[in-house]
KEFI-897748 format. One record per residue: residue number from 1; x, y, z of N, C-alpha, C in turn. Coordinates in steps of 0.02 Angstrom, whole numbers, plus 50000, padded with zeros to 5 digits. Example, Ala and Ser with C-alpha at 12.3 -4.5 7.8 and 13.67 -1.06 7.14 Angstrom:
2
vexmar, nX, nY, nZ, caX, caY, caZ, cX, cY, cZ
1, 50660, 49716, 50390, 50615, 49775, 50390, 50660, 49835, 50390
2, 50642, 49888, 50354, 50684, 49947, 50357, 50645, 50002, 50394
This chain:
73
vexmar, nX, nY, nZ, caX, caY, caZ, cX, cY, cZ
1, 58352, 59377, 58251, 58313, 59430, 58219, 58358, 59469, 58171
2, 58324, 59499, 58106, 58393, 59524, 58074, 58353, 59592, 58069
3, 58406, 59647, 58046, 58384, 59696, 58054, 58374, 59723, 57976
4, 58361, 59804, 57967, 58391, 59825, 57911, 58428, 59809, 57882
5, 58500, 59836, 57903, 58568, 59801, 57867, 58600, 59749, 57885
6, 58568, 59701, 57891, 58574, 59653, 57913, 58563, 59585, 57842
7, 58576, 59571, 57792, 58558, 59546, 57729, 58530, 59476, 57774
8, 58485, 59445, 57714, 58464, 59380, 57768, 58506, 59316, 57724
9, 58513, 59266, 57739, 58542, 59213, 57714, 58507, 59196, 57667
10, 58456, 59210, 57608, 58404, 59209, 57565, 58438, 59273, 57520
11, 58439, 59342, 57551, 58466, 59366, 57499, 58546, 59356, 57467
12, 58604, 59332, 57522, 58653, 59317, 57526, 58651, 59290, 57466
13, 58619, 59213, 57470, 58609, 59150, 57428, 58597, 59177, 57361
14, 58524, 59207, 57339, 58493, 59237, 57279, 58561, 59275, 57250
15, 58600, 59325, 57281, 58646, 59386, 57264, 58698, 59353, 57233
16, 58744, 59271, 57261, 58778, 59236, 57240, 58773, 59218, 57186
17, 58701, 59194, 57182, 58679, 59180, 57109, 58664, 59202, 57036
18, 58667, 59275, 57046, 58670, 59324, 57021, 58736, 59340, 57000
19, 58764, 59336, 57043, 58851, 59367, 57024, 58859, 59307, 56974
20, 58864, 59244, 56988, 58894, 59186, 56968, 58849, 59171, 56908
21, 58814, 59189, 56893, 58771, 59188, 56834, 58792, 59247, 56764
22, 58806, 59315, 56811, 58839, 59352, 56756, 58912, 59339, 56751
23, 58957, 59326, 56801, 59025, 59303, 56793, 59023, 59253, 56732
24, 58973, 59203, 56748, 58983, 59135, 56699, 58984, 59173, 56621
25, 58946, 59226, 56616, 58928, 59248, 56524, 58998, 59281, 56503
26, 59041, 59296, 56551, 59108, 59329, 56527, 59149, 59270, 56528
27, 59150, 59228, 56579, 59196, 59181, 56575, 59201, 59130, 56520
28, 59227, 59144, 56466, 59208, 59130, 56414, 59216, 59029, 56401
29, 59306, 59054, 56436, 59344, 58984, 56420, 59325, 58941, 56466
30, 59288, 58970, 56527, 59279, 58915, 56571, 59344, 58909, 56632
31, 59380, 58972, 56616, 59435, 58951, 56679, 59431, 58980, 56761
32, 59371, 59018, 56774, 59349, 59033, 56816, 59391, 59104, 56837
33, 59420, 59116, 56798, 59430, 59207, 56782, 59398, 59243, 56728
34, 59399, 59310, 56739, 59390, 59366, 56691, 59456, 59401, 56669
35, 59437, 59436, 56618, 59494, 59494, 56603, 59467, 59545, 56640
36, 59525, 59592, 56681, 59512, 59632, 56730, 59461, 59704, 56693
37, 59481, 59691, 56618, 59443, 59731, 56604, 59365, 59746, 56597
38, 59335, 59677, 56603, 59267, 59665, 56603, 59244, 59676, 56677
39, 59287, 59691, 56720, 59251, 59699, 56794, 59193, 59743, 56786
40, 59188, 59828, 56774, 59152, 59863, 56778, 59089, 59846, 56722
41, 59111, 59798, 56666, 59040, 59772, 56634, 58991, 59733, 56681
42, 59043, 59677, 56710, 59003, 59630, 56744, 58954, 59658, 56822
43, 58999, 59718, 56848, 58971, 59745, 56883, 58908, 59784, 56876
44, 58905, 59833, 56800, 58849, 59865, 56800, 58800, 59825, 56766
45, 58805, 59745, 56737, 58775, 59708, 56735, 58742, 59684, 56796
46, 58745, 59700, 56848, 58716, 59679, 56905, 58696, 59742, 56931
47, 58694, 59796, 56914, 58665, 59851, 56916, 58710, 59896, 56983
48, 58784, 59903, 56976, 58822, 59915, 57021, 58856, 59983, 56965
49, 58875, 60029, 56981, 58909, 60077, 56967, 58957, 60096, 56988
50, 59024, 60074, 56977, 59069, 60107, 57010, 59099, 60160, 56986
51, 59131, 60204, 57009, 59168, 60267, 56975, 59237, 60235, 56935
52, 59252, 60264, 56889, 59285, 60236, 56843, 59388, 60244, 56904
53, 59379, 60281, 56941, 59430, 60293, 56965, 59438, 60232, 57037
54, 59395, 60232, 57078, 59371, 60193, 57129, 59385, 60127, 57107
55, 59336, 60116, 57042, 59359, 60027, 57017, 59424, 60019, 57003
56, 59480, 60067, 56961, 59547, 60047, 56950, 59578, 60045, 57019
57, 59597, 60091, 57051, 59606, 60124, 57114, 59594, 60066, 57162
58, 59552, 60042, 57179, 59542, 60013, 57249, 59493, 59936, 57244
59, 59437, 59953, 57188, 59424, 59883, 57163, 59449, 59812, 57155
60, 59495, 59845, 57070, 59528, 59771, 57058, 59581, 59738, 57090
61, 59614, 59793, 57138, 59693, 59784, 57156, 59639, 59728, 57218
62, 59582, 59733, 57255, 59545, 59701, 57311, 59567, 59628, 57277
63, 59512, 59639, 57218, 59519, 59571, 57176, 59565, 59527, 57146
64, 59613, 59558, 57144, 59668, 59518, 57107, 59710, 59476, 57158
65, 59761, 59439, 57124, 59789, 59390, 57166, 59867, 59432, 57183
66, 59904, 59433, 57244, 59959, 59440, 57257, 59996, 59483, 57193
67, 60001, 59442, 57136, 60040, 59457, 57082, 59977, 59470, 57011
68, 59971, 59529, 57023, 59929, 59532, 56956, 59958, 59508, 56879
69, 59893, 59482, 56845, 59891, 59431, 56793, 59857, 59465, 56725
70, 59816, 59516, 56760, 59779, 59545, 56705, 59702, 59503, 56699
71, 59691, 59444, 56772, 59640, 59413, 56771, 59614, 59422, 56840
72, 59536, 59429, 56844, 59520, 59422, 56895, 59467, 59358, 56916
73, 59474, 59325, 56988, 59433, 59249, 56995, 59395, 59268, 57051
């Protein structure tokens, strides 16, 4: 049984598709990164708002790899 906050494996699926659909329009070259700077586009492209402090702050550092590149995958 799922609850409220409980997402169902339908929205999971749909939400994936979504991300990976706006990721794909930035990813220009095809290398399966972004420039870290397009995070907060691609995000409020999916109708996400983050605070401009929150996304530098605690966001991208989530996203990035070990050794930041200036790309995020």
């Amino acid at each position: 049984m799922t609850t409220l906050n409980e997402p169902t494996p339908e929205w999971i699926e749909s939400t994936q598709v979504k991300i990976r659909e706006v990721f794909d329009l930035f990813d220009k070259d095809k290398s399966d990164a972004i420039v870290q700077e397009e995070v907060g586009t691609v995000m409020r492209a999916l109708g996400v708002f983050p605070d401009e402090r929150i996304l530098v702050l605690e966001l991208l550092p989530e996203m990035q790899d070990h050794e930041p590149t200036g790309f995020v995958r």
